[in-house]
Structure formats: C-alpha cells, structure tokens
Phi, psi and omega in degrees: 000125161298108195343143140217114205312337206256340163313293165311332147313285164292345172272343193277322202294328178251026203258328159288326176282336199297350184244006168252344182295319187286300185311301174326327206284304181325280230284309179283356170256015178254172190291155194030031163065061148263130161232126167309145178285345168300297167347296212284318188267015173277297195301336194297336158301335196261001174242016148091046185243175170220142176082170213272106202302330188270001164306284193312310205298313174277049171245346170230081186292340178290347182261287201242148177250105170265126183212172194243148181222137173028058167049039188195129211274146225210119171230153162235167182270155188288176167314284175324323178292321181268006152267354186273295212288346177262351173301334182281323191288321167297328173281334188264321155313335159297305184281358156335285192313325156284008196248316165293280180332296195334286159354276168321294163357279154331274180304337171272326173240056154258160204312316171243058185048004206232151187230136179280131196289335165297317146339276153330276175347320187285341156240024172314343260199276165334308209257007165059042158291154147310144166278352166253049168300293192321299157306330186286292199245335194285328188285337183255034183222035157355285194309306284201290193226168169210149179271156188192109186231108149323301175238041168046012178247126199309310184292359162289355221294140179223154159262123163263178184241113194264350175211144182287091185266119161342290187295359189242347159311355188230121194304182164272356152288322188271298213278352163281332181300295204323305177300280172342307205098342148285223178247134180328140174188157188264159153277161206222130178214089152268162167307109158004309222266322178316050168332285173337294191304316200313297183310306163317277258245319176316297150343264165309338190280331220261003178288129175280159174299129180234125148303143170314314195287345173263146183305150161288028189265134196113320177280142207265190165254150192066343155316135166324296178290328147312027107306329178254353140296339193297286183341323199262324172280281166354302166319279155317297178306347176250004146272012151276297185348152136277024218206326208042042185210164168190172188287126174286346174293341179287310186296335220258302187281014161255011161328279175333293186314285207270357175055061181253118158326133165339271172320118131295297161334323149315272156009254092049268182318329149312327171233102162285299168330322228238312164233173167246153160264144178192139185249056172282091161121010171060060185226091190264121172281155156204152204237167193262140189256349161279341187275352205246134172248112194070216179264007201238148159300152189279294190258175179228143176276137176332308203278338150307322177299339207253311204283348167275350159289333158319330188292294188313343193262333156007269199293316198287343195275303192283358195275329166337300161324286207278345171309307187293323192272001184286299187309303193298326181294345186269261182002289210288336173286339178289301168317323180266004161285262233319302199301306167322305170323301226284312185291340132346298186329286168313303200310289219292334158320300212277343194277308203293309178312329206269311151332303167291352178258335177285333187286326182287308194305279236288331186272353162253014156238006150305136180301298158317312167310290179329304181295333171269330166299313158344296188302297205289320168325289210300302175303311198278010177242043162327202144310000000 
C-alpha cells in the first residue's frame, strides 16, 4: 500500500503519549503517587523504550518533576499534569453512558454475546475505558452485562451481554447513510489516477450492505457478501475506537469473537479506498480512512480532546529541553572556538617565525647570496 504522509502522521502523533501515558499510569499507582526512577527503568522494557529512564523523564518537565531524595532519584507528576489528570477523570465519569453503548456494541456483534476479559482488556485503552470499567460500570448495569467464568480459571472470565438494545443495533455506516438520506454504502478515498482499485471498490460498494449487527447465519465463507460483512464489521470496530484506528495484531485475537479470516491482513489490503494499512514502528495498524480529514479526526471524543492536550504539555515541555539544551551546546562550541582560536593564533606566530628563520638559513645557500655575502666579507677585511 502506498505510503501517505498525512495518515503516517496520525498513526506517528500518538506514539510518545501513549508511553508517557503509560509512565503517568505508574506513577499515580505508587505510594504517594511517587516513583523511583529505578522503579520506572525496570518497567522501561515493557514500554519498548532504551536508555536511562530519567534521561527520557526530563526530556518533559512540564509532566514530570525529577528530583533527589537520599541519593536516589524520585519522579511525580508536575501541578499542570494533575489538573490534566482530574480533568480527565471528569470526562470520563461524564462519558459513562458510552462507555456502556461501546460495550453493549462489542458485544451484540460477537458470535455468542460473551467477550473474553483478557482479551478486552487489551483494548480498553482504544475504545477509552477506565481500568476499572469492569467495577465501575457491570455492577451498575445487572440488566445489561454479568461476568461468567466456566471454568473458575481467571483468563476464561468473560463479559456476557444479557439484553438486546435495538437502538444501540445501528453502525456508523447506517447512521451516516441515515444523515444522507441514502442507502448504506462505505465511502472511498483514493487517488483519481488508481482507475482500477476505483473500479474494484465501485464492485463492492454495489454489494448490498449487511450489518455487523445481523447474524452471519446464511452467509457462506468466502461470499461476497461475507466479505462484505466481514469489511463492515471491521469497520465498526474501528469506529468504537478513539483513534478510529488499531493494531491488526489486537484485531487478529478477536477471530473467534467476531468470525474474522485467517488472512486479515489480506483483507484489509484489498480496500484500500476503506483502510489504510501501515507498518509504522513495525507495528502493523489500520485506520478507518473515512474518520480522517488529513492527519486530523473528523470528530473528536471529550476524552481526546483532554489527551490532546496531555500532547500539547508534551511538546512544550520537550520543545523546552531541547531549548536549553541547544543554548548549552552553542555555549560549549564558543568556549571551544575561542580556545581553538587562541591556539590557532600561537601556531600560526610560531609558523611564521619559524618560516622566517628557514628563509634566513636557506638564503646562505643561495648562489647569489653567497657572492654578495662573501663580496661585503672581502671587502669590508681590506688592507
């Protein structure tokens, strides 16, 4: 698939919060929401990082404040993060009720209604849960969801889903046709000159639509139309998202749940018009190319809204860093210019004296020299 920069942006834009995010997560779970910098650089493997974690930590003073205690280096989050972090807490206490749609969501279009929690978990993060969703919202939704473990071993633990809400039954393809005025159909966003993919994807588009939400029962494996449900359910799932994007490997361990081909990857490369595919940080992803204007989300979720700002305290923090640290390195070439001048300086004293003294030797053995030093010898020992 062919690179696109302003896509590659948006899978590139979140790849520093998501790990400072991850650090932030640390840091508020420790006593006194402190953590040794020891602490933090045993865990620096498990955030894909390299190199000395209190390096990374001052490369953003506006998040974290590193400091010494008993010879041993300590970071918390700064004032400004933790007015970032209850703010954040507000939104998503706001943001319950969608948090529940989401869910419910998840669950009406898997195969039996039951979702593995491990599983989940992995994209809790994406679909912008709480880590304590699971306490937070199944006790106070009975009617809705129940936890269910078969076999009393915690990674079977599953959420089922116990009642069928209608209204939570309709994709982000059917409520856009619904805003049109048309008939469900994906939308296509290629280059002019790609006839061919144009010509495919007109092919598929002319396919009637089937929702994620109605059973595959009828549908054959390898039919167009299970293609064109597979494609729709995708679609939706990544249009639960807050990114409207996700890891095809994450997507890959929902094959059961969701009755998703082997190949996925395969999949996915056929509609290009629908997704973008990208192996950026060698990691392969796909982003829904309809949710995107450019690099920027058409909408943006509350809770996006607050983490772009989490970005923005980011950036001011490391464009700080590097302020300082530019100013000290332009310092430190000035000191070593000057001291290079001066000794420049000496050499070039000592080149010339020394030039001049190979010119005085070198001028008595010139032919000419001689004969006039000579002539004034001779002469000047007269009678």
């Amino acid at each position: 698939m062919k690179k696109d920069p302003d896509l590659e942006a948006a899978l590139s834009r979140n790849r520093r919060w998501i790990v400072n995010n991850q650090i932030k997560n640390m840091i508020l779970r420790c006593p006194g929401q402190a953590a040794s910098v020891k602490y933090l650089q045993k865990r620096f493997r498990t955030l894909d990082l390299q190199g000395k974690a209190v390096n990374w930590l001052k490369k953003y003073p506006c998040c974290f404040d590193v400091y010494l205690q008993n010879d041993e280096y300590y970071c918390r989050l700064t004032k400004r993060m933790l007015s970032l972090v209850e703010e954040e807490e507000s939104v998503k206490d706001m943001q319950e009720p969608f948090y529940v749609e989401r869910l419910a969501k998840l669950l009406m279009m898997s195969t039996n209604q039951r979702i593995n929690v491990v599983k989940l978990n992995e994209l809790r993060r994406n679909l912008g849960f709480p880590d304590d969703y699971i306490i937070r919202i199944l006790p106070r939704y009975p009617d809705m969801f129940r936890l269910v473990n078969h076999t009393g071993r915690k990674s079977s633990m599953e959420i089922e889903l116990l009642s069928w809400n209608p209204d939570f039954a309709v994709s982000a393809v059917e409520t856009s046709a619904l805003e049109r005025g048309c008939s469900p159909c994906f939308s296509c966003s290629l280059p002019s000159s790609w006839v061919q993919s144009w010509e495919r994807f007109h092919e598929f588009n002319a396919i009637p639509y089937v929702s994620p939400y109605d059973r595959a029962r009828g549908l054959v494996e390898g039919a167009k139309e299970m293609e064109k449900r597979t494609v729709g359910l995708v679609h939706e799932l990544l249009s639960l998202t807050l990114w409207k994007k996700m890891s095809i490997v994450k997507l890959g361990h929902f094959k059961k749940e969701f009755s998703l081909p082997d190949k996925l990857n395969v999949l996915l490369l056929k509609h290009p018009g629908i997704f973008y595919v990208s192996n950026k940080y060698q990691i392969y992803s796909v982003l829904l190319k309809d949710a995107y204007n450019g690099s920027e989300l058409k909408e943006m979720d509350p809770l996006v809204v607050v983490k772009g700002k989490f970005g923005e305290l980011m950036q001011e923090g490391l464009h700080e860093y590097n302020q300082r640290h530019y100013l000290m390195n332009l310092e430190k070439q000035k000191k070593k210019g000057f001291v290079a001048a001066r000794s420049g300086k000496k050499k070039d004293t000592s080149t010339e004296s020394s030039a001049q003294d190979r010119d005085k030797v070198s001028g008595l053995f010139n032919p000419e020299e001689r004969k006039r030093f000579y002539k004034v010898l001779f002469d000047d020992a007269g009678p």
